[in-house]
DSSP file (Angstrom, degrees, kcal/mol; ACC not computed):
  #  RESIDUE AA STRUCTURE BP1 BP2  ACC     N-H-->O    O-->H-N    N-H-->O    O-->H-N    TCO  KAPPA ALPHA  PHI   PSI    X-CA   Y-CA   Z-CA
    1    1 A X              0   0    0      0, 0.0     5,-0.1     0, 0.0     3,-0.0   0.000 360.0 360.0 360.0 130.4   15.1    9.0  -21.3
    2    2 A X     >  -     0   0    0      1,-0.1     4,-1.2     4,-0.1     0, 0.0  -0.223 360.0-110.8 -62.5 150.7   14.4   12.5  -19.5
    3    3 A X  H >> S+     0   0    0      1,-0.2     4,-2.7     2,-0.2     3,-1.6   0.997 116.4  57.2 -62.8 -55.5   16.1   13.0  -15.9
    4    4 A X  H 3> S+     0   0    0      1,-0.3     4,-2.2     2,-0.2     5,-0.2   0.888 100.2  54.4   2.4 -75.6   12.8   12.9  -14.3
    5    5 A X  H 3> S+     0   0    0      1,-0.2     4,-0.9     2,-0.2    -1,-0.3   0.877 113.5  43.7 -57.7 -25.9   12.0    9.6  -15.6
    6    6 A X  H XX S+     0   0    0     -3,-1.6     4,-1.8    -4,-1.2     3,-1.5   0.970 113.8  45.0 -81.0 -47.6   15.2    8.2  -14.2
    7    7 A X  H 3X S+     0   0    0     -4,-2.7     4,-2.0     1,-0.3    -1,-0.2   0.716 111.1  57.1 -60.2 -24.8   15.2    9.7  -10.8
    8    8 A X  H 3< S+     0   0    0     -4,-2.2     4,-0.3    -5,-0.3    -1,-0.3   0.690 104.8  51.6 -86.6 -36.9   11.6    8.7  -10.7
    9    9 A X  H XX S+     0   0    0     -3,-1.5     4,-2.0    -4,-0.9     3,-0.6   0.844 113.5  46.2-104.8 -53.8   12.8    4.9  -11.4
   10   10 A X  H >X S+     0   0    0     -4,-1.8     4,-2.3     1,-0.3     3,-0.7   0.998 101.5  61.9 -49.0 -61.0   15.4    5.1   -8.4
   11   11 A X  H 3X S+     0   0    0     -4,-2.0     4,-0.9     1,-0.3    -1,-0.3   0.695 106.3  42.4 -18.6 -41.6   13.2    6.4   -6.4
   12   12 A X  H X> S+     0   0    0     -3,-0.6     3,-1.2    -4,-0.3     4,-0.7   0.960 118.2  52.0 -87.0 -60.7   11.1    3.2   -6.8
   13   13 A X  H <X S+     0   0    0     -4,-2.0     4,-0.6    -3,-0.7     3,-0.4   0.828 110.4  43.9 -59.6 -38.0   14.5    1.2   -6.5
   14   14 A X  H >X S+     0   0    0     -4,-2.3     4,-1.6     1,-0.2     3,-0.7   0.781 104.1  66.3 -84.3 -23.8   15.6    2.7   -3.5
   15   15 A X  H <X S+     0   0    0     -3,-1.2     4,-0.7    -4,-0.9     3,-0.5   0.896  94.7  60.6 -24.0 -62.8   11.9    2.3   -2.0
   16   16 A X  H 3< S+     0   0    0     -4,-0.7    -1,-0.2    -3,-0.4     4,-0.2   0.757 114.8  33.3 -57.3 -33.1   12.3   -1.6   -2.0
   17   17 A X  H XX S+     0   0    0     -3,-0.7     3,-1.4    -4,-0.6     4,-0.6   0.762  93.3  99.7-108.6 -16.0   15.2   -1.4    0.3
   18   18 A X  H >X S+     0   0    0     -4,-1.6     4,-4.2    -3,-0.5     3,-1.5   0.800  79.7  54.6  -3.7 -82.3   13.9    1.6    2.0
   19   19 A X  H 3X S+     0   0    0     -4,-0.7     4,-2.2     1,-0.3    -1,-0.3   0.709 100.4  51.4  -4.4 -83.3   12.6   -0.4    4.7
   20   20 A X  H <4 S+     0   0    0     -3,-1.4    -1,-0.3     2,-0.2    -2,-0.2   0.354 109.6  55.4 -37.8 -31.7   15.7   -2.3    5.8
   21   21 A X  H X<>S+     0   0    0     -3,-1.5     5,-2.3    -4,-0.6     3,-1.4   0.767 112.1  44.0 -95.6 -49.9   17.5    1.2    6.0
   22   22 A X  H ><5S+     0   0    0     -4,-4.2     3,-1.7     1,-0.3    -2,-0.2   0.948 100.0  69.6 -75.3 -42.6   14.6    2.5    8.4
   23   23 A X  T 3<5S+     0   0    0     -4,-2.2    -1,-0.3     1,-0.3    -3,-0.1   0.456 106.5  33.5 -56.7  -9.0   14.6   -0.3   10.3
   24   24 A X  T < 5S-     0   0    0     -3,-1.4    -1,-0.3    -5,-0.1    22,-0.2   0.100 125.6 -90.3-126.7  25.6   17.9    0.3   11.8
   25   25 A X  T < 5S+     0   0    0     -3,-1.7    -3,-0.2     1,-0.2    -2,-0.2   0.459  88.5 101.1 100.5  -3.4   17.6    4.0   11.8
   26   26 A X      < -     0   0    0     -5,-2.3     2,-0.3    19,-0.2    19,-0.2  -0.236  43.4-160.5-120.8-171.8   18.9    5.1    8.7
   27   27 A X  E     -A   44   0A   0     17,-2.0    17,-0.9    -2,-0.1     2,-0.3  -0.917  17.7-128.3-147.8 174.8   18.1    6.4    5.0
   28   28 A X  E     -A   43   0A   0     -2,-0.3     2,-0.3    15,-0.2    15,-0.2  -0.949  26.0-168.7-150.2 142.2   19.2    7.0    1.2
   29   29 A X  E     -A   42   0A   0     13,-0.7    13,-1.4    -2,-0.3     2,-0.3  -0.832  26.0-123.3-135.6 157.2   18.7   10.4   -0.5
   30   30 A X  E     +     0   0A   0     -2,-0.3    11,-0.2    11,-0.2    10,-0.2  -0.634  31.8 175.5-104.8  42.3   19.0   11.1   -3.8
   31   31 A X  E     -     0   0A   0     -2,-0.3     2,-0.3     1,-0.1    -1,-0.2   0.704  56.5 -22.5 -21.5 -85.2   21.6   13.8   -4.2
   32   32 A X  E     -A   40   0A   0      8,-1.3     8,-2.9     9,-0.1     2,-0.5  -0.993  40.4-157.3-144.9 146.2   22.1   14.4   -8.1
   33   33 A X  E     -A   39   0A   0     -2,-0.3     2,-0.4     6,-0.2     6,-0.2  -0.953  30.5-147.7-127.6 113.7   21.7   12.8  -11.4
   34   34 A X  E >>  -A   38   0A   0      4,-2.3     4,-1.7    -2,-0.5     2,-1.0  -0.912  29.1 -97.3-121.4 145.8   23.7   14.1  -13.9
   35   35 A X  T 34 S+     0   0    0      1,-0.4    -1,-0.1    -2,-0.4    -2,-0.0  -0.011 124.1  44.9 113.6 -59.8   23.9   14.8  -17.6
   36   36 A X  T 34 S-     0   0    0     -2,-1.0    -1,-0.4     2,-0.1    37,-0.4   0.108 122.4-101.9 -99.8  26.0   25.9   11.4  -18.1
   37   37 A X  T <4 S+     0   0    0     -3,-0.7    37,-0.9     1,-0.3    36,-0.8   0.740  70.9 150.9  77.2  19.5   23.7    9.4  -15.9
   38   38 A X  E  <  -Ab  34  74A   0     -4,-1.7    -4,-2.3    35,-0.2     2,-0.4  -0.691  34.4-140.3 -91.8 145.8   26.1    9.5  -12.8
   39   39 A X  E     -Ab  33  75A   0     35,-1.4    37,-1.6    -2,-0.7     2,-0.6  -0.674  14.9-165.3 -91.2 137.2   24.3    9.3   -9.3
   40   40 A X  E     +Ab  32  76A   0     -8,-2.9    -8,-1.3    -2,-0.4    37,-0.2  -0.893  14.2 172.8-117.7 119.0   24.9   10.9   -6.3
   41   41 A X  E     - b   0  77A   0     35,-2.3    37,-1.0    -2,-0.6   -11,-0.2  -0.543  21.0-150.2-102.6-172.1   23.3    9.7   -2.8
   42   42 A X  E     -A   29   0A   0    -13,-1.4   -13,-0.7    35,-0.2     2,-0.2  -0.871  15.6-133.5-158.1 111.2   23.8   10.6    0.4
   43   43 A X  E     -A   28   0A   0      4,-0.2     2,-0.2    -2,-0.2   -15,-0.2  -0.589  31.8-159.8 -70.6 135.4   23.2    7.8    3.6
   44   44 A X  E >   -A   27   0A   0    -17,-0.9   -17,-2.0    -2,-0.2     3,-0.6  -0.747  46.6  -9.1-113.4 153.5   21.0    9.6    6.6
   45   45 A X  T 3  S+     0   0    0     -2,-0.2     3,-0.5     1,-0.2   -19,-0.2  -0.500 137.5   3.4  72.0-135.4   20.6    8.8   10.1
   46   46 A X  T >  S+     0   0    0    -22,-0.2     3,-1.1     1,-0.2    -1,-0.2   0.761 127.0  66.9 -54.6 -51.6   22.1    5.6   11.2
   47   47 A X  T <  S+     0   0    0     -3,-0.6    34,-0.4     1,-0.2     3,-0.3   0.500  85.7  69.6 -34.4 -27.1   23.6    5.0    7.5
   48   48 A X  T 3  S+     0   0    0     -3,-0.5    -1,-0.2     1,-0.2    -2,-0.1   0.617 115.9  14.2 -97.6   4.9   26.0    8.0    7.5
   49   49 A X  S <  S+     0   0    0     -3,-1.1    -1,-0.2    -5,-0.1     2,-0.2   0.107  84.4 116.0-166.1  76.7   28.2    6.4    9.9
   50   50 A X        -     0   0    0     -3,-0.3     4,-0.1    31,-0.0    31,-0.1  -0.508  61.6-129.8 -96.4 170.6   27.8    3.3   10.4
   51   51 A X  S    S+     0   0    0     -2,-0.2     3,-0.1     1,-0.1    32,-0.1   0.306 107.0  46.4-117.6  17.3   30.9    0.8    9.4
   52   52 A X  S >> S+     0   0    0      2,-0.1     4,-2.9     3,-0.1     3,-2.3   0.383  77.3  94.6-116.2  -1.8   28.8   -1.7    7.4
   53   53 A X  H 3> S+     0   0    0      1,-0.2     4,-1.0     2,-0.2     5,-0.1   0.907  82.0  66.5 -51.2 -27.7   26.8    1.1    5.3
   54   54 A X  H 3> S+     0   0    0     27,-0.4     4,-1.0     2,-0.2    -1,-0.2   0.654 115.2  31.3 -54.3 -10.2   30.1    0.1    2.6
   55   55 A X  H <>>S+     0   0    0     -3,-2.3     4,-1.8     2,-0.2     5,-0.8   0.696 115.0  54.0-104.9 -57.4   28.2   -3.4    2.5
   56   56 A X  I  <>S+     0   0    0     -4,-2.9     5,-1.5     1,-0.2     4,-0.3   0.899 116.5  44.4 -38.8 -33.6   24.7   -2.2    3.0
   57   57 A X  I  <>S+     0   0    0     -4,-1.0     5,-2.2    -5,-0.4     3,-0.5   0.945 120.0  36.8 -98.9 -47.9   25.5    0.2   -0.2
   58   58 A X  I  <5S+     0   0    0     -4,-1.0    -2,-0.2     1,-0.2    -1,-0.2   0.951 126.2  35.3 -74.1 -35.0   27.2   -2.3   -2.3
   59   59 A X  I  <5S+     0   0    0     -4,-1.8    -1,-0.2    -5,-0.2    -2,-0.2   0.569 141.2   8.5 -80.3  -0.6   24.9   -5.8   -1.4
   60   60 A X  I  ><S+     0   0    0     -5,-0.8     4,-1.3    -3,-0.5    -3,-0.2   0.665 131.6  36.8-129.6 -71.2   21.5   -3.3   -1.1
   61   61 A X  I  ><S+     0   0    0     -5,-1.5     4,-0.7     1,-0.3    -4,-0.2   0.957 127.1  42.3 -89.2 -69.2   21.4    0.4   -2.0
   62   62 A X  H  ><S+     0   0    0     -5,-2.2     4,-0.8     1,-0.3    -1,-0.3   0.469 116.1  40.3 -85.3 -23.4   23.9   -0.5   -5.1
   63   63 A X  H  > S+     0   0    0     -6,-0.4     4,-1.8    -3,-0.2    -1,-0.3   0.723 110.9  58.6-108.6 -31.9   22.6   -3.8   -6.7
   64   64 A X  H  X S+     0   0    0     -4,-1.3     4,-0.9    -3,-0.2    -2,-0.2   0.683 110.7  47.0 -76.5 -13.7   18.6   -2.6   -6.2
   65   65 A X  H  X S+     0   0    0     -4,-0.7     4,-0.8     2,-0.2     7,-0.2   0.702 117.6  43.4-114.6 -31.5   19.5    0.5   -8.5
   66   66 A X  H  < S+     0   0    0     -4,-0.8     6,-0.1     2,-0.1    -2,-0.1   0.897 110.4  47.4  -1.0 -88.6   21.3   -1.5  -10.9
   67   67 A X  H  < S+     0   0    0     -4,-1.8     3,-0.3     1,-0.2    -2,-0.2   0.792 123.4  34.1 -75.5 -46.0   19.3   -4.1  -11.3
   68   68 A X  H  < S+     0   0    0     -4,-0.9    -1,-0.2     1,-0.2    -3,-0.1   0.622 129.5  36.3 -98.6  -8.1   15.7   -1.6  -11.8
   69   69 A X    ><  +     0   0    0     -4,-0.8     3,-1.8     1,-0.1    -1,-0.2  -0.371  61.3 169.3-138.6  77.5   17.9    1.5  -13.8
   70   70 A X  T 3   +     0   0    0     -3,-0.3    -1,-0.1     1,-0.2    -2,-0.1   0.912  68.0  79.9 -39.4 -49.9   20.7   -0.1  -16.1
   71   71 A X  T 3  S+     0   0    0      2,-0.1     2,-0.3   -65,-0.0    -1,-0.2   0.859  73.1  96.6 -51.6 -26.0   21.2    3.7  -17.7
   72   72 A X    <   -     0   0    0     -3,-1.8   -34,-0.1    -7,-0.2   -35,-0.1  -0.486  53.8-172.1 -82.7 145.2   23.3    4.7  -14.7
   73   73 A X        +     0   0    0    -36,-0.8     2,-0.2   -37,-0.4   -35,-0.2   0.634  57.2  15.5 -96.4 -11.4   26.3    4.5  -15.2
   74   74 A X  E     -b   38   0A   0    -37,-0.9   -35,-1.4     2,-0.1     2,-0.3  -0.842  50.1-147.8-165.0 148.2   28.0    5.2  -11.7
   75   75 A X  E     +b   39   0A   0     -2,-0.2     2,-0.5   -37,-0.1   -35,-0.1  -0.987  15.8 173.5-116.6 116.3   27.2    5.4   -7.8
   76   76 A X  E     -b   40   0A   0    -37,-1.6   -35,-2.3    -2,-0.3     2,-0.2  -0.980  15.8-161.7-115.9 140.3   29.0    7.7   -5.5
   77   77 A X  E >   -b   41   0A   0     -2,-0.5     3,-1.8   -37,-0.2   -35,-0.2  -0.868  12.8-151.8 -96.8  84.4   27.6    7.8   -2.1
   78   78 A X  T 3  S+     0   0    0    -37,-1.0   -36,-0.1     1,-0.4    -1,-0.0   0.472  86.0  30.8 -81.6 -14.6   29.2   11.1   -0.9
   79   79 A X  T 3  S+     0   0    0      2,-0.0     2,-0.5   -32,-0.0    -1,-0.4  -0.113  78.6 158.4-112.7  40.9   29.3   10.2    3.2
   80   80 A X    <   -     0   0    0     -3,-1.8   -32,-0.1     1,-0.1   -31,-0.1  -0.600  44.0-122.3-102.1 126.7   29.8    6.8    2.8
   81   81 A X        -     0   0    0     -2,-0.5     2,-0.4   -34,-0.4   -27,-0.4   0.186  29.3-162.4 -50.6 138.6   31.4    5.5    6.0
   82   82 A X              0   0    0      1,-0.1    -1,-0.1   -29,-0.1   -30,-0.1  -0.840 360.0 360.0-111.5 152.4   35.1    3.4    5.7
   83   83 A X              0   0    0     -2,-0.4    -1,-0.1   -32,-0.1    -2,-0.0   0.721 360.0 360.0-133.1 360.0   36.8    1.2    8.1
């Protein structure tokens, strides 16, 4: 499957949750998708440093991208806040 088609198919995943992210101020960007199907986002807004975006990303952002594009193989979120 071409990158396109895949990034095109997050896109969509990350849509659904899209929402839920605006609604408290924040966002998910798409960084890079590379070669071996690892992802890179990046949380915006409210999302890059908040101290539950590690939950938001693994019960939301992480399980919706999964679940609609098995071929990645990895998620790095490159700001994603710790506590």
């Amino acid at each position: 499957m071409k990158k396109e088609e895949i990034t095109l198919r997050v896109e969509t995943a990350l849509d659904s949750i899209r929402p839920y992210l605006e609604a408290d101020g924040g966002n998910v960007r798409i960084l890079d998708l590379d070669s071996n199907n690892i992802l890179k986002l990046e949380f915006v807004g409210a999302c890059g440093n908040c101290p539950m975006s590690t939950m938001t990303f693994k019960a939301g952002v992480e399980e919706a991208i999964k679940r609609a594009v098995p071929e990645i193989k990895s998620i790095e979120v490159v700001n994603l806040a710790t506590v």
